[in-house]
Backbone atoms as SQL, in Angstrom:
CREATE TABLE atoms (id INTEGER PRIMARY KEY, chain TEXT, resi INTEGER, resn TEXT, atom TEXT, x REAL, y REAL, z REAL);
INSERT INTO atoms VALUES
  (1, 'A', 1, 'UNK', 'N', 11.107, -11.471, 5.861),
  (2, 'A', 1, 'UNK', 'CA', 10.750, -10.192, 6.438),
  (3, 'A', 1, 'UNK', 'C', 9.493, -9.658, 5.764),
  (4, 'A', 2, 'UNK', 'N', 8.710, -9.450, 6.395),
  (5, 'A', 2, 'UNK', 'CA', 7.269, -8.081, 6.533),
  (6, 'A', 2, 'UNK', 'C', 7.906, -7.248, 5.680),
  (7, 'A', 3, 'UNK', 'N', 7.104, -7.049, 4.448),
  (8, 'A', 3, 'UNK', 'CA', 7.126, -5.749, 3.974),
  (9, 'A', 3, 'UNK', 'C', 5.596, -4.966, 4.656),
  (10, 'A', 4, 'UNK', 'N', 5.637, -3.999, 4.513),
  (11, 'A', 4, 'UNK', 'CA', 4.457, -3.036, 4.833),
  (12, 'A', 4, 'UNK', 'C', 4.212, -1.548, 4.406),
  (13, 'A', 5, 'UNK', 'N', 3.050, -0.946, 4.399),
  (14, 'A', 5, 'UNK', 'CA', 2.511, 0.128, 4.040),
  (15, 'A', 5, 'UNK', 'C', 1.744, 0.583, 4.618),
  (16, 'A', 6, 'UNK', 'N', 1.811, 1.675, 5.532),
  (17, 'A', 6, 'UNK', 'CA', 1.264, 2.479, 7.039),
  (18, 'A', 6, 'UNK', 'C', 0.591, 3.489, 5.677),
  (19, 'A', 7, 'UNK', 'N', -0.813, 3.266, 5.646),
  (20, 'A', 7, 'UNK', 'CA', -1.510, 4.708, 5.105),
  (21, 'A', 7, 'UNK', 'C', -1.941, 5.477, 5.980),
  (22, 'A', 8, 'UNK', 'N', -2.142, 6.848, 5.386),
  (23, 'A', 8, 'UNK', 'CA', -2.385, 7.967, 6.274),
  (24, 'A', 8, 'UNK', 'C', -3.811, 7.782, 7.106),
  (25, 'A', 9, 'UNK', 'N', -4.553, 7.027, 7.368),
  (26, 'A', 9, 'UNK', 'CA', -5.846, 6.280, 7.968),
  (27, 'A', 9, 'UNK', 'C', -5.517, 5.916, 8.958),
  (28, 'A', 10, 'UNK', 'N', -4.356, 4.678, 9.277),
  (29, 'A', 10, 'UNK', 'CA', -4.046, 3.984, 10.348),
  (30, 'A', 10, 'UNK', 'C', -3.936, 2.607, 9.413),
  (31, 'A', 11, 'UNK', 'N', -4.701, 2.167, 8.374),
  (32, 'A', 11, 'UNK', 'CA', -4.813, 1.108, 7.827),
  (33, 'A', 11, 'UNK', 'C', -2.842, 0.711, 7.710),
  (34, 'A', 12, 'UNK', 'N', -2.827, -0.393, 8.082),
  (35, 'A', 12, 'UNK', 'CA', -1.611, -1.175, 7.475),
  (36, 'A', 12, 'UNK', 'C', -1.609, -2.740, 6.755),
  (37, 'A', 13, 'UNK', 'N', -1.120, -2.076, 5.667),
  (38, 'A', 13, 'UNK', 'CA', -1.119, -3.478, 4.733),
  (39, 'A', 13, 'UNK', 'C', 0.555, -4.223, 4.835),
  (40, 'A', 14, 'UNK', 'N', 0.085, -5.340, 4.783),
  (41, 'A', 14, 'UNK', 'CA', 0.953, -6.097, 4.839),
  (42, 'A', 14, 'UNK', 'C', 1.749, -6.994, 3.500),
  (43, 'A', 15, 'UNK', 'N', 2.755, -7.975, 3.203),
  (44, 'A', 15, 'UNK', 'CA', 2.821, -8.913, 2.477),
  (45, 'A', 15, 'UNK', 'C', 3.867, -9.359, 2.625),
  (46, 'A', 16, 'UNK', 'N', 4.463, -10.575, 2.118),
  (47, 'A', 16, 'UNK', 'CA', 6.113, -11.388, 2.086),
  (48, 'A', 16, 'UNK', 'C', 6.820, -10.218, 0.713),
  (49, 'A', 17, 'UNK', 'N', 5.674, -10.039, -0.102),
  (50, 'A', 17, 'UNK', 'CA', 6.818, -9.108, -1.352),
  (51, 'A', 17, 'UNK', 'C', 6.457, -7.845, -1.673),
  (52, 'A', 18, 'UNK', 'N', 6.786, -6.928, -2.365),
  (53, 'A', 18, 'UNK', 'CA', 6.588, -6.007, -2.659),
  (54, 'A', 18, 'UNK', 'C', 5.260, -5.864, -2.828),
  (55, 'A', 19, 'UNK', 'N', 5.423, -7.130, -4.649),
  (56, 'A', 19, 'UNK', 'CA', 4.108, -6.559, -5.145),
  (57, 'A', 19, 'UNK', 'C', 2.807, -7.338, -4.088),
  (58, 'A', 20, 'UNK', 'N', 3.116, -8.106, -3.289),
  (59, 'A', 20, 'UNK', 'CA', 2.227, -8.644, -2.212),
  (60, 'A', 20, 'UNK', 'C', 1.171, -7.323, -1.198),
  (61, 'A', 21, 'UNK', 'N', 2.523, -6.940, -0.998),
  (62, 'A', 21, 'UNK', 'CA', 1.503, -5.574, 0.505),
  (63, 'A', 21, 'UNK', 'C', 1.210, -4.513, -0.964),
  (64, 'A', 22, 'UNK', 'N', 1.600, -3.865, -2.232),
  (65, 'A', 22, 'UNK', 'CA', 1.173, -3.395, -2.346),
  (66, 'A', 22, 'UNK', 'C', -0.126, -3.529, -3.344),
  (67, 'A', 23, 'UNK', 'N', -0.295, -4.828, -3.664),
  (68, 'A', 23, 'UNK', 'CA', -1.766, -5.464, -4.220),
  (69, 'A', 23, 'UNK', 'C', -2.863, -5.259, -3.001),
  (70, 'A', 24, 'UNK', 'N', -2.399, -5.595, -1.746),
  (71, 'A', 24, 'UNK', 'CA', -3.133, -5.034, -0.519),
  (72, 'A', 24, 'UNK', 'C', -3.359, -3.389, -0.747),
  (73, 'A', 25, 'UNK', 'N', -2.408, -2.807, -0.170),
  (74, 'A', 25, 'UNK', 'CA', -2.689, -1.435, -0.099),
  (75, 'A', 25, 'UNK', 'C', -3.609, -0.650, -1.408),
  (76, 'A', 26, 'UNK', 'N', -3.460, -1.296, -2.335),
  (77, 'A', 26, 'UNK', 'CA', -4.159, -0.928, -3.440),
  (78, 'A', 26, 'UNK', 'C', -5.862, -1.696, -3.040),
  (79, 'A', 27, 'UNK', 'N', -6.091, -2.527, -2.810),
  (80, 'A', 27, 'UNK', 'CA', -7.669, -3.259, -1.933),
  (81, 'A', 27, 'UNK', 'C', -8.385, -1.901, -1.427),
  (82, 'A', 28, 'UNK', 'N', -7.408, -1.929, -0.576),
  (83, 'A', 28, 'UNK', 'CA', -7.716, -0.750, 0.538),
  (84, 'A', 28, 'UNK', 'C', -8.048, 0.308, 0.670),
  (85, 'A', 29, 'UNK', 'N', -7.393, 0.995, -0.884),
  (86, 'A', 29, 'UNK', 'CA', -7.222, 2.554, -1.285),
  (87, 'A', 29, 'UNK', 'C', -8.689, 2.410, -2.102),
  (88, 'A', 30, 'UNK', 'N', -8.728, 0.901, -2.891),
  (89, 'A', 30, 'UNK', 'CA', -10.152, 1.470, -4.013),
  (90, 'A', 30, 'UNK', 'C', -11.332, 0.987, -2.593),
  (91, 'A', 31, 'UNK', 'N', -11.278, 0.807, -1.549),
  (92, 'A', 31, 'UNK', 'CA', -12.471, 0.538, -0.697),
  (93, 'A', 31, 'UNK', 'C', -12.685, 1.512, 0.184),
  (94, 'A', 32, 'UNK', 'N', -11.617, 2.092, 0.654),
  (95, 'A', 32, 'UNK', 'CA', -11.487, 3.298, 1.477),
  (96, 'A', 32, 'UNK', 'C', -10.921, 4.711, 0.605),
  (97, 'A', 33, 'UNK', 'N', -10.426, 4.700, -0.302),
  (98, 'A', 33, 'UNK', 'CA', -9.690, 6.245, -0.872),
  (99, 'A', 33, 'UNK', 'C', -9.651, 6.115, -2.555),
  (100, 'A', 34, 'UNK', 'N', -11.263, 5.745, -3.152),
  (101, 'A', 34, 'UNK', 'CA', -10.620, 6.118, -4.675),
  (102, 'A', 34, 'UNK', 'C', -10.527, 6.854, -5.166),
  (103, 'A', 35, 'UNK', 'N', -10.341, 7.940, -4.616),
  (104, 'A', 35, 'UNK', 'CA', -10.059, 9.434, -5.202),
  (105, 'A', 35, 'UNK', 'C', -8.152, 8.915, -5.314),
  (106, 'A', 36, 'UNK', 'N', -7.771, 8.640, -4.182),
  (107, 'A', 36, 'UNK', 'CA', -6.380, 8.506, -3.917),
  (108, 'A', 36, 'UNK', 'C', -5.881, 7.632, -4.924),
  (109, 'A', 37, 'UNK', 'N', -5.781, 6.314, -5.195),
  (110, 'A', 37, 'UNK', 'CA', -6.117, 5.308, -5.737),
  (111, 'A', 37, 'UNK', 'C', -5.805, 6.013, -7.358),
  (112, 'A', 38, 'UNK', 'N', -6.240, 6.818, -7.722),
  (113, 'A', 38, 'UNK', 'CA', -6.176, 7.317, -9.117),
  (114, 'A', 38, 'UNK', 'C', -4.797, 8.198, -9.201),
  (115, 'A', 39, 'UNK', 'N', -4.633, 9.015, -8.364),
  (116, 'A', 39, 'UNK', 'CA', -3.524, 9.625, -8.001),
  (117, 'A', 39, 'UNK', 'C', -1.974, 8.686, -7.644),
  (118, 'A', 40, 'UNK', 'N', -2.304, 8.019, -7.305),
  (119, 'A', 40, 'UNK', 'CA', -1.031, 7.264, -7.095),
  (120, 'A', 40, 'UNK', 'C', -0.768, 5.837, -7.886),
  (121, 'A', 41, 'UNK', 'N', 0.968, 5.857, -8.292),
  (122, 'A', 41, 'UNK', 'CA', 1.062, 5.060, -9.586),
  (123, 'A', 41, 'UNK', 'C', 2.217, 3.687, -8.321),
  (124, 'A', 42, 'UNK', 'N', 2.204, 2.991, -9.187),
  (125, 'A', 42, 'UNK', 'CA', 3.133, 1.386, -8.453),
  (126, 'A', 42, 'UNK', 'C', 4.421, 2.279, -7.972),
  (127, 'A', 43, 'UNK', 'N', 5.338, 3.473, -8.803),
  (128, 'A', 43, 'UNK', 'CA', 6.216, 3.892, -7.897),
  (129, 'A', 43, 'UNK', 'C', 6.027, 4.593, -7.027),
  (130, 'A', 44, 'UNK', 'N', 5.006, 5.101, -6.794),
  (131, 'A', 44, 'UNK', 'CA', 5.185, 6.033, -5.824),
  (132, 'A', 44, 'UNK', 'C', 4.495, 4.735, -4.175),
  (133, 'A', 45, 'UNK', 'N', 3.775, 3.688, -4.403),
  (134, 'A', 45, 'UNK', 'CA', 3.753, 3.011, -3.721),
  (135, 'A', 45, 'UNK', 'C', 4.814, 2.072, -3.249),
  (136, 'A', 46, 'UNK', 'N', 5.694, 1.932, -3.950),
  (137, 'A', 46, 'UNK', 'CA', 7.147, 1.285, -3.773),
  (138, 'A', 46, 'UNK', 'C', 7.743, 2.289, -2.870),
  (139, 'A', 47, 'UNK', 'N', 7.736, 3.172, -2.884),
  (140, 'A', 47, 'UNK', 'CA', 8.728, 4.097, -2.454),
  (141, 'A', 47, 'UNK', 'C', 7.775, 4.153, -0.824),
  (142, 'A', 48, 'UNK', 'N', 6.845, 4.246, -0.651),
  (143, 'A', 48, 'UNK', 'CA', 6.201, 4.155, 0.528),
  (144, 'A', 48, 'UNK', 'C', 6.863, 2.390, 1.533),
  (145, 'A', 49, 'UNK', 'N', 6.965, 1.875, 0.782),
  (146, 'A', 49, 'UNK', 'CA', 6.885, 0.114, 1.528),
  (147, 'A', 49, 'UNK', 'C', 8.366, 0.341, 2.197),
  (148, 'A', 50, 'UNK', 'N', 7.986, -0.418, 3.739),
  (149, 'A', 50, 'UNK', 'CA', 8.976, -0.395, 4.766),
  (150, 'A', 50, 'UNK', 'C', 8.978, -2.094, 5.390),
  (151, 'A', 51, 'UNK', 'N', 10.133, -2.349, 5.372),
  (152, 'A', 51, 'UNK', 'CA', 10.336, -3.610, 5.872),
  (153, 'A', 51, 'UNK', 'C', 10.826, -3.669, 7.293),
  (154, 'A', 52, 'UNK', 'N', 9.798, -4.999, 7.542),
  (155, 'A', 52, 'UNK', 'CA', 10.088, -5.089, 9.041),
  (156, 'A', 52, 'UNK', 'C', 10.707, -6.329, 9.595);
């Protein structure tokens, strides 16, 4: 199963594991949101990831 992470953009990251989509979503945040990126720690990105 798809794990995933819908950011508030539209961007969705994907991966097979946790730390997979959220090594993505973290790509994403320092290319598109590093203000955000500083603000947010591995739990609070765990707590975002939805499996599909």
């Amino acid at each position: 199963m798809d794990r995933i992470i819908r950011c508030e953009c539209g961007f969705i990251a994907r991966g097979d594991t946790d730390e997979a989509v959220i090594e993505e979503i973290r790509e994403h945040m320092r290319d598109d949101h590093p203000a955000l990126l500083e603000q947010v720690d591995t739990e609070d990105l765990r707590s975002w990831i939805e499996v599909e």
